[in-house]
C-alpha positions as CSV (number, residue, x, y, z in Angstrom):
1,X,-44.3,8.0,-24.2
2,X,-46.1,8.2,-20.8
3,X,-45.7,4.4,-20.7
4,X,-42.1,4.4,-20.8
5,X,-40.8,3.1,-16.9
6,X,-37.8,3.1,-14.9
7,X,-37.8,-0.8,-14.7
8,X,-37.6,-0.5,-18.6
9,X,-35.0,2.1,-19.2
10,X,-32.5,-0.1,-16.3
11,X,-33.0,-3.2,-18.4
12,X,-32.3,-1.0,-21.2
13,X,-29.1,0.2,-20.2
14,X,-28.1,-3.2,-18.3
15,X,-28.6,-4.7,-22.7
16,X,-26.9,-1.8,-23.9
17,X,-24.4,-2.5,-22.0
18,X,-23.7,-5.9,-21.9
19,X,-24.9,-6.4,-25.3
20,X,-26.3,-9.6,-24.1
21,X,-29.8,-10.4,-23.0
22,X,-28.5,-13.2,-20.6
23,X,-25.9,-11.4,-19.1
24,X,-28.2,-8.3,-18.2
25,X,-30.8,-10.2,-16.6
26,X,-28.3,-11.8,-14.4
27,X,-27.1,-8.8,-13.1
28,X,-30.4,-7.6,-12.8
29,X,-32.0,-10.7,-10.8
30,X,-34.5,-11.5,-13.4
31,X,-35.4,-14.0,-16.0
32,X,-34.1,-13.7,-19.7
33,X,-37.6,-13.9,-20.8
34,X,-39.2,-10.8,-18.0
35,X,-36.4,-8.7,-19.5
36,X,-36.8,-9.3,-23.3
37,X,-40.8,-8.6,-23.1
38,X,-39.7,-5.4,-21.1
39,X,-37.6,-4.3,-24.3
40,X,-39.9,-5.6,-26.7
41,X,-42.7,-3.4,-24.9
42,X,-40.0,-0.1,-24.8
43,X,-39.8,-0.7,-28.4
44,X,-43.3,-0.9,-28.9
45,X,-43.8,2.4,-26.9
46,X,-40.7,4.4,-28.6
47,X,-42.4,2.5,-32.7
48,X,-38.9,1.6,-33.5
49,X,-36.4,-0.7,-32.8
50,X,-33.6,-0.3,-30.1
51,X,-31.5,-3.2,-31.1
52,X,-30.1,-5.5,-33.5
53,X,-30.4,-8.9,-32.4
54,X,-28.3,-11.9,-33.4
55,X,-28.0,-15.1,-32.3
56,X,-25.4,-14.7,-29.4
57,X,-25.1,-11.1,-29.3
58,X,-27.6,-7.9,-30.0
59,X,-26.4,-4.5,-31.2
60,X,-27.4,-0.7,-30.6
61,X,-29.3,0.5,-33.6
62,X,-28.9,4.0,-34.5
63,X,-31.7,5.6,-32.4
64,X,-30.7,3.1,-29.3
65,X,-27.2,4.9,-29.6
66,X,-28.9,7.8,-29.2
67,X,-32.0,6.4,-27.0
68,X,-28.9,5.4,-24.0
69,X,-27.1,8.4,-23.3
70,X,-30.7,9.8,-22.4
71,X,-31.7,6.9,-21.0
72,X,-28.4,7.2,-18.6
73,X,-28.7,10.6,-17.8
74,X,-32.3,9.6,-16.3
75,X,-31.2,6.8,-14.3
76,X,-28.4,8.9,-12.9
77,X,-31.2,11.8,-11.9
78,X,-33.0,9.2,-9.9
79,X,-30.1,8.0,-8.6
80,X,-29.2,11.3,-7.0
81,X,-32.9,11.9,-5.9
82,X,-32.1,8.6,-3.9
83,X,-28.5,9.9,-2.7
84,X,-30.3,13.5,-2.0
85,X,-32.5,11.8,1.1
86,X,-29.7,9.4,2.4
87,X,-27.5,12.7,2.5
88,X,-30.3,14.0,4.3
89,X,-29.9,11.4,7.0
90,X,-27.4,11.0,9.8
91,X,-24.9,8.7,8.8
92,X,-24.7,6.2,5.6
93,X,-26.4,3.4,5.0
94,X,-27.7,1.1,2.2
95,X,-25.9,-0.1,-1.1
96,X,-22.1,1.9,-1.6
97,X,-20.6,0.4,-4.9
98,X,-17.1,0.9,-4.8
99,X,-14.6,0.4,-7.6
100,X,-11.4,-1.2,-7.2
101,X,-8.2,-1.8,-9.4
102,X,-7.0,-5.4,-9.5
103,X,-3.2,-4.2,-8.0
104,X,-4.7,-3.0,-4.7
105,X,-8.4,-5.3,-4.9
106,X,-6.6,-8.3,-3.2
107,X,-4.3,-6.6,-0.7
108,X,-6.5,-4.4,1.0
109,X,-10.1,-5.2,0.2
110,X,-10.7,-7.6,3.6
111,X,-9.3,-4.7,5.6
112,X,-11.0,-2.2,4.1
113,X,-14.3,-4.7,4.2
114,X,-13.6,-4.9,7.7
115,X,-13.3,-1.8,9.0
116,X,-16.2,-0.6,6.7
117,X,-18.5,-3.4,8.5
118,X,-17.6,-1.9,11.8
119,X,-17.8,1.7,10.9
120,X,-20.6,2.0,9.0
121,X,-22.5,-1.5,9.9
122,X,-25.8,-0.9,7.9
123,X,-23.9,-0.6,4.6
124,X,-24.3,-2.8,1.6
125,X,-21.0,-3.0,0.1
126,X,-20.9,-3.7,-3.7
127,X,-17.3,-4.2,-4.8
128,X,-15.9,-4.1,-8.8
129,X,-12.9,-4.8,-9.8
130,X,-11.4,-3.5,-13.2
131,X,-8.8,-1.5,-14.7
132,X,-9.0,2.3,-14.0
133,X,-10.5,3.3,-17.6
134,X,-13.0,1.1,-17.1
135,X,-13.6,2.3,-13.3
136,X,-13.6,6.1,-14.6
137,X,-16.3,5.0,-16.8
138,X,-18.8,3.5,-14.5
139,X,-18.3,6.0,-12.2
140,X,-19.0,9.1,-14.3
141,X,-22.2,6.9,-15.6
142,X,-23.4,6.6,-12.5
143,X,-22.9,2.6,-11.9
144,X,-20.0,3.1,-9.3
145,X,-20.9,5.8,-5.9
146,X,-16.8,5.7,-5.5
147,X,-13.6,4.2,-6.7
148,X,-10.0,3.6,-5.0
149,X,-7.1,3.8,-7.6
150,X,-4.4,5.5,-8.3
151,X,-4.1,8.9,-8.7
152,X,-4.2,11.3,-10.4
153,X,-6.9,10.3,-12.9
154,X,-7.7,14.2,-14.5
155,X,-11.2,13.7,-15.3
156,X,-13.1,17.3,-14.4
157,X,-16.0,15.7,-13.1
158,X,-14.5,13.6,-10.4
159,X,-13.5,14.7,-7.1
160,X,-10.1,13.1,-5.9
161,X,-8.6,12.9,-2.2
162,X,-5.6,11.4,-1.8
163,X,-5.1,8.5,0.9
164,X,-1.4,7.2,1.1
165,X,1.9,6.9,-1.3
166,X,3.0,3.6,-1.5
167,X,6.7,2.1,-3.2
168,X,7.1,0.3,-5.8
169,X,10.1,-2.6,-5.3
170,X,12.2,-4.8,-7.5
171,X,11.6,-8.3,-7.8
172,X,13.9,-10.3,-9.1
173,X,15.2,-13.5,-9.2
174,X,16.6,-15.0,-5.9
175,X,20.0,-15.9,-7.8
176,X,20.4,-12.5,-7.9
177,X,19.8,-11.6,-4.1
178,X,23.4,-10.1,-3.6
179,X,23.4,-8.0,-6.5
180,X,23.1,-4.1,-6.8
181,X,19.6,-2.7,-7.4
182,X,19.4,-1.6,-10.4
183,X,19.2,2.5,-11.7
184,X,16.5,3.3,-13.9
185,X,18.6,3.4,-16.8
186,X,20.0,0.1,-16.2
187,X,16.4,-1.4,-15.8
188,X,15.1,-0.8,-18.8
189,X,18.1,-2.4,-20.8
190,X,16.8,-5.7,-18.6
191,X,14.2,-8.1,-19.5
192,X,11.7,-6.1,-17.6
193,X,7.8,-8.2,-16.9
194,X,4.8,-5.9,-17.3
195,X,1.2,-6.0,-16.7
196,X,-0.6,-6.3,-20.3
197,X,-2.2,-3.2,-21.5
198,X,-4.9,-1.2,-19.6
199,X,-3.2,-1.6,-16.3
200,X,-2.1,2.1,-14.7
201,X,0.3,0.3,-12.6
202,X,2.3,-1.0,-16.1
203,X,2.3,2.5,-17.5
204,X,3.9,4.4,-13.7
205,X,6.7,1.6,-14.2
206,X,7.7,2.1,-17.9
207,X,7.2,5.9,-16.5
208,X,10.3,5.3,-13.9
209,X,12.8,3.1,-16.4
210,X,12.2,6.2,-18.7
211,X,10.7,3.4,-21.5
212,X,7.7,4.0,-23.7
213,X,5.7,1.9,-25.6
214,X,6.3,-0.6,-27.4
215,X,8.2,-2.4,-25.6
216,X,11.1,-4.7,-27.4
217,X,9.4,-7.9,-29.1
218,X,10.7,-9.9,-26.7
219,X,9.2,-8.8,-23.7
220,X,6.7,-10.2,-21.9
221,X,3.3,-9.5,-20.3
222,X,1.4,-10.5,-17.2
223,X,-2.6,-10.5,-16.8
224,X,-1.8,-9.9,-12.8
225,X,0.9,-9.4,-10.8
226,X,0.6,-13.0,-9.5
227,X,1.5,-14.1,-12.7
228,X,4.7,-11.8,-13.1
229,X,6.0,-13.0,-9.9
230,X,6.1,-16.7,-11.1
231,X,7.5,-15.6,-14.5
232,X,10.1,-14.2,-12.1
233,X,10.7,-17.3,-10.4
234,X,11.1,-19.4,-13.3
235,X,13.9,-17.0,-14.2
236,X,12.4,-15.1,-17.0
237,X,13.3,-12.0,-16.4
238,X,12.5,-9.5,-13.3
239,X,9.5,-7.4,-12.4
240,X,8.1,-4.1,-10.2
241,X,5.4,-4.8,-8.0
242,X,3.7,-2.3,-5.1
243,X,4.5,-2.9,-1.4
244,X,1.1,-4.2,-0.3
245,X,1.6,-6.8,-2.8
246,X,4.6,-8.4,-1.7
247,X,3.6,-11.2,1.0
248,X,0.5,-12.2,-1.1
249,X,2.5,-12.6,-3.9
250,X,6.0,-13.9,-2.8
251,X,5.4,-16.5,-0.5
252,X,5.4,-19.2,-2.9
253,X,7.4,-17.9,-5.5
254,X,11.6,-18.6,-5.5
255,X,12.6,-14.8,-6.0
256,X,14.5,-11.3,-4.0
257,X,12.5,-8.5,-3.2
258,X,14.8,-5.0,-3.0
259,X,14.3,-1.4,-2.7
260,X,15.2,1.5,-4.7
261,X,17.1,4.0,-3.2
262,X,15.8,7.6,-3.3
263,X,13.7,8.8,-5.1
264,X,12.1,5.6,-5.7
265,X,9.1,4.7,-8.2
266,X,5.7,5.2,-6.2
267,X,2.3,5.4,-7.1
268,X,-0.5,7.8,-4.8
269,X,-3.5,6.0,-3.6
270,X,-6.4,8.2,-3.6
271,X,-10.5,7.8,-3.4
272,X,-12.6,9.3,-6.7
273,X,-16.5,9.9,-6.6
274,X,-18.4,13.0,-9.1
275,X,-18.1,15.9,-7.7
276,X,-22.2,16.5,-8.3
277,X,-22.9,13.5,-5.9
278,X,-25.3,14.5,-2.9
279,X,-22.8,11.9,-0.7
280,X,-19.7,14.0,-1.5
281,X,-19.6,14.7,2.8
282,X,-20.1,11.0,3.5
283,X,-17.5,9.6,0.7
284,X,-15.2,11.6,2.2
285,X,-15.6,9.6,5.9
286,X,-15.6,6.6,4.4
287,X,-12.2,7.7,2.4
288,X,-10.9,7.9,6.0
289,X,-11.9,5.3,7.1
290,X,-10.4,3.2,3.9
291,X,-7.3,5.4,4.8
292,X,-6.9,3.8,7.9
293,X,-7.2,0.6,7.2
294,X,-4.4,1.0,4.1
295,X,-2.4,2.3,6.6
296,X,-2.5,-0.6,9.3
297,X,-1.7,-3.0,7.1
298,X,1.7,-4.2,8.3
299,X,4.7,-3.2,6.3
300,X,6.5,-6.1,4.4
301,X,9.5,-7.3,5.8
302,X,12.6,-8.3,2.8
């Protein structure tokens, strides 16, 4: 087993993961071929087979089930040797992968890009967008360093600081401009446009109408908020969206943005990471820094 290497167990898990040879040697930089004779020769070390291949995708076989989880908590160890000497330096520098939820990825990234690039210049930001399952995931796997989402996400092993709290608002038709907003009750007897499932944001607004799933066999759902806004605009029905979201997604679109009146729907921003990460002191100054810069952004105006 002494032959077994680091470069083999990444391309490994980058298979395993993926469950396609093409796709993990993309992500890895590297040729199809120079990462199927690194499997081949794992498998030759281990004397048994790790997957199942077939013609467009490969399978875990039993042991390689077994074979990842180790293989992970490895990669992870080495990763926090490497976190354990940048802690040791001043400042941080070098790769930060951060996670990011598609209802706050295109409103805030370039400021928080921005100010990131001025704070911390010698950073190499990685940015992944996903749902927060998914997120959660990579992070406690070790394939994220932090995420921003929404909070809380309950998961032991993360730590968790909140940022900001941001509203959610009615978007409606613009027909309907003059009209009363809404109560809760009321909402959910309307056609109400959701984000499909997988999307925190779709669960916090069924939260507030008081609705569960499923939803009536006539409603509708959106792969991004984008999407709901137009549905909106050609008079399908109405939708919630969060502040920061609002001049992105309006501006085009033929619909009334309103307020609820106290105590409206809102969702917490917050900054995750593991709580065993060497980097916990210098996550916690880029959180304010990302604080800031969600906080400058300029309050829409409806």
């Amino acid at each position: 087993m002494t032959n077994i290497t680091l470069k083999q167990l990444r391309y490994f898990d980058a298979v395993a993961r993926f469950g396609h040879f093409g796709r993990a040697a993309e992500v890895s930089a590297v040729s199809q071929p120079a990462i199927s004779v690194q499997i081949k020769e794992l498998e030759e070390t281990l004397g048994t087979q790790l997957f199942e291949r077939a013609a467009r995708q490969v399978r875990l076989t039993a042991f390689g089930e077994e074979f990842a989880g180790r293989a992970r908590e490895i990669l992870r160890s080495v990763d926090d040797l490497g976190d354990m000497a940048r802690a040791a330096k001043d400042g941080l520098a070098g790769r930060l992968r951060i996670g990011v939820i598609p209802t706050i990825a295109p409103y805030l990234l370039p400021r928080i890009i921005g100010a990131l690039s001025v704070s911390h210049a010698d950073l190499d930001l990685n940015v992944r967008e996903t749902q927060t399952e998914k997120l959660i995931a990579d992070l406690l796997e070790g394939r994220l360093d932090m995420a921003l989402l929404a909070l809380p996400v309950s998961e032991p092993a993360l730590a968790e600081i909140p940022l900001f709290e941001e509203n959610f608002v009615l978007v409606r038709p613009a027909a309907d401009a003059g009209k009363p907003v809404p109560e809760a009750a009321d909402l959910a007897r309307m056609r109400l446009l959701l984000l499909e499932e997988g999307h925190c944001f779709r669960d916090q607004a069924l939260s507030f109408c008081g609705m569960r799933a499923p939803l009536p066999r006539d409603s509708m759902d959106g792969s991004s908020l984008s999407t709901l806004v137009q549905m909106v605009s050609a008079g399908i029905g109405v939708t919630l969206i969060p502040e920061m979201a609002v001049k992105v997604e309006t501006q085009s679109a033929d619909v009334a943005v309103a307020s609820f009146p106290p105590p409206g729907p809102a969702r917490q921003i917050g900054m995750v990471w593991r709580q065993a990460s060497p980097l916990a002191r210098q996550f916690e100054i880029v959180a304010e820094v990302v604080r800031a810069a969600a906080l400058g952004q300029a309050k829409p105006t409806f």
